[in-house]
C-alpha positions in Angstrom: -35.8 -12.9 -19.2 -36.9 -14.0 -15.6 -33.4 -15.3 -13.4 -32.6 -18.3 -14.3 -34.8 -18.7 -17.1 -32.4 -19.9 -19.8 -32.2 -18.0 -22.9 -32.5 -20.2 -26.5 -33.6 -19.4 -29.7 -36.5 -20.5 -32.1 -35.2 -23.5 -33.5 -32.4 -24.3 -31.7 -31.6 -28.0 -30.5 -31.2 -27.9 -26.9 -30.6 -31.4 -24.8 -31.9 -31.3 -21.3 -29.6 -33.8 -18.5 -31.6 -33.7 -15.2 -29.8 -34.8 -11.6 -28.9 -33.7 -8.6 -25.4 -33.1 -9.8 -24.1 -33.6 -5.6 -21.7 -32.7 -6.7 -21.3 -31.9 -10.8 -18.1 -33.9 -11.7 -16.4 -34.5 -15.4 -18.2 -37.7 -15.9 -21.0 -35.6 -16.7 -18.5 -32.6 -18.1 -17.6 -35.7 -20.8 -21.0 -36.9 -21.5 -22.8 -33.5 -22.4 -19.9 -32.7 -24.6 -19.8 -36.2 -26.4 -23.7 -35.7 -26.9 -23.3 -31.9 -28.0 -21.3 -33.8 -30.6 -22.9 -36.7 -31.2 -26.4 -35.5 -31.1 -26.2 -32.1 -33.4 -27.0 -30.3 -30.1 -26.9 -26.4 -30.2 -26.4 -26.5 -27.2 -26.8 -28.3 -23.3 -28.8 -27.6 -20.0 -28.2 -29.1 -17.3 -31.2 -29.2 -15.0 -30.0 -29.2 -11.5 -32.9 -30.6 -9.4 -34.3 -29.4 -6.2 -34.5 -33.3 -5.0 -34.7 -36.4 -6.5 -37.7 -38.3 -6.0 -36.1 -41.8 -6.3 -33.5 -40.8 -3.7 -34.1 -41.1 0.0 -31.4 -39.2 1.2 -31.3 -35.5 0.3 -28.6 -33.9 -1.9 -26.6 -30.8 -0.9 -28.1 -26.9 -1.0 -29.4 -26.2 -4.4 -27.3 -23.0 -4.6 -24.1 -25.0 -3.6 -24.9 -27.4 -6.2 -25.3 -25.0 -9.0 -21.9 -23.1 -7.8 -20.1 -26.1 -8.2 -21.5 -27.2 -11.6 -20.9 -23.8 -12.9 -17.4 -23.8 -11.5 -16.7 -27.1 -13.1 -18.4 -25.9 -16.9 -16.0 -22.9 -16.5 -17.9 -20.8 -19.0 -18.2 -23.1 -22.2 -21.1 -21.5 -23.8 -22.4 -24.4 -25.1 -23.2 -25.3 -21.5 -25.9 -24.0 -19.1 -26.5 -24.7 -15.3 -30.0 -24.0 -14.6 -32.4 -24.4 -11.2 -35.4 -24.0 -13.5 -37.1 -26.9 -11.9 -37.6 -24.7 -8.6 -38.6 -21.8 -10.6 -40.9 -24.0 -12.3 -41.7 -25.6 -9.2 -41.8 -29.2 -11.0 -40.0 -32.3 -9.0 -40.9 -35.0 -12.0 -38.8 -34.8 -15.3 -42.7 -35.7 -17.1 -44.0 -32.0 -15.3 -40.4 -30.1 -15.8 -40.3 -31.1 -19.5 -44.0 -30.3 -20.3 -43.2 -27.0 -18.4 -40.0 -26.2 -20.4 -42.3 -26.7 -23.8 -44.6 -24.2 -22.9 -42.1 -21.7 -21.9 -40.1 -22.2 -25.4 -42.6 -23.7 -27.9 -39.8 -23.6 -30.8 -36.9 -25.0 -29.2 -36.3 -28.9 -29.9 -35.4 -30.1 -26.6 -34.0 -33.7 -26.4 -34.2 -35.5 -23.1 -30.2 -37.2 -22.6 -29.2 -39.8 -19.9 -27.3 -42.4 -18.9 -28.1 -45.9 -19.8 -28.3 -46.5 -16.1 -31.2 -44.5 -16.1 -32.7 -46.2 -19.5 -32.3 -49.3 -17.3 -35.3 -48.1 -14.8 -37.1 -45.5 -16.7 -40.1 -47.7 -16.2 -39.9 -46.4 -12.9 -40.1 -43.1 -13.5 -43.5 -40.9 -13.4 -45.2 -40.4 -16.3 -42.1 -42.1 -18.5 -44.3 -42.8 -21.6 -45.3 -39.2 -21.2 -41.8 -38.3 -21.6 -41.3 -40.2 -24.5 -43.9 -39.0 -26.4 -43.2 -35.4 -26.0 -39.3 -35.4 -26.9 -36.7 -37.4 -28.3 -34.3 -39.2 -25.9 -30.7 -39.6 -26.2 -29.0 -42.5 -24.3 -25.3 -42.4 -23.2 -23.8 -45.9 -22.8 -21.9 -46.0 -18.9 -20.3 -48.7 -17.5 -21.8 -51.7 -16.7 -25.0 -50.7 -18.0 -25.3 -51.5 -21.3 -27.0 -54.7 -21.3 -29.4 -54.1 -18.7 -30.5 -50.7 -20.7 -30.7 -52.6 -23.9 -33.1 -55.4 -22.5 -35.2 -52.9 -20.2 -38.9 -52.3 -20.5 -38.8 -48.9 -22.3 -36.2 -50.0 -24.6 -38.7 -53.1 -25.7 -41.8 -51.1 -25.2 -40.6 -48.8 -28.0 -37.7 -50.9 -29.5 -39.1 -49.7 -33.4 -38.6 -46.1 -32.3 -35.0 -46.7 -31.7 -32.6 -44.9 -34.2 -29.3 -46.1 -35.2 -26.4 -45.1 -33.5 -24.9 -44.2 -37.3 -27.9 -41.6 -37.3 -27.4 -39.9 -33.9 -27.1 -36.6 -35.4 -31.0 -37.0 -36.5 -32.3 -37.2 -33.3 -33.5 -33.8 -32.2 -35.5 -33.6 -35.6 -37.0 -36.6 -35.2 -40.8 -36.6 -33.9 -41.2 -38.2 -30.5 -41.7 -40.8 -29.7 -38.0 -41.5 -30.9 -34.4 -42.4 -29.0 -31.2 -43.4 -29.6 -28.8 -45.3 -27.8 -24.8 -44.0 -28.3 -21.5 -45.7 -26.9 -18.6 -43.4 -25.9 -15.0 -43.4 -24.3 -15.8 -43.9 -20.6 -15.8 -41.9 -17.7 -15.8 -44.1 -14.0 -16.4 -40.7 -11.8 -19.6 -40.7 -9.8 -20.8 -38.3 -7.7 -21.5 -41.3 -5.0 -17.8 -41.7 -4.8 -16.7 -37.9 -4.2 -19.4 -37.5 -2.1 -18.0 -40.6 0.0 -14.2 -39.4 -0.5 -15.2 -35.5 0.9 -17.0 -37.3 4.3 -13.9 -38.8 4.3 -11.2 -36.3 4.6 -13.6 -34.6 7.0 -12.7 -37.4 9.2 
């Protein structure tokens, strides 16, 4: 295939975390792996976007990015790091999904985040769009979990919700369809090493 065009096979479940990963850290090391698990994933990709459009401030080099996240996966094959959104040349997660479903018409991709993210969706373009084309799997973070429970999409489609005792359904369910998951916590943030490396430059 095309560099950097993923490989995955008919049929495989394959959940999709988008971000600017400035930089990649374990917090998001710990949450693919718990939703691998938790989700009867196949396997993980994590999209490493050219910008985020919800950010003002720009994030580091793509290729520096993608060095680091790769670095930090250290070659679990359940895990890829992908730029497919610039090969794509999609900047909305409504455009890259749509894209990544014609490209692989029998792979069950499930859309995963944190449940700061549930918490603003709403915001996001297109964000019914993205619920009706794949499932969505929601990783509790802290602080977050009530605000993500009582946000718009979560009331919007509140009887497309899953129980958290049926996570492992998820990527065979038929969109629209999420699930909302509590695991051990991870405090890192990419904010914070970000702030820590201007730091020591200092």
């Amino acid at each position: 295939m095309r560099w950097d065009i993923p490989y995955a096979a008919p049929g495989q479940a394959v959940g999709l975390l988008g971000g600017s990963f400035d930089p990649a850290h374990e917090g998001h090391l710990h949450v693919t792996r718990e939703a691998l698990k938790r989700f009867g994933l196949d396997a993980a990709w994590w999209l490493v976007s050219p910008g985020n459009p919800l950010k003002a401030r720009g994030p580091a080099p793509l290729e520096t990015r993608m060095a680091e996240a790769r670095a930090l996966v250290d070659g679990d094959p359940r895990i890829t790091v992908t730029g497919i959104e610039a090969r794509l040349g999609t900047r909305y997660t409504a455009e890259t999904v749509a894209g990544l479903q014609r490209l692989y018409p029998r792979v069950r991709f499930t859309w995963l985040m944190g449940a700061d993210n549930l918490a603003q969706f709403h915001l996001w373009d297109r964000w019914e769009e993205i619920m009706a084309r794949v499932p969505v799997g929601v990783i509790a973070r802290p602080g977050q979990r009530l605000s993500a429970r009582m946000s718009k999409t979560a009331e919007r489609f509140a009887r497309h919700r899953l129980p958290a005792a049926a996570s492992h359904l998820l990527p065979l369910a038929d969109p629209p369809a999420w699930c909302f998951i509590n695991i051990p916590m991870s405090h890192q943030s990419s904010t914070a090493i970000r702030a820590a490396r201007e730091a020591a430059k200092k």
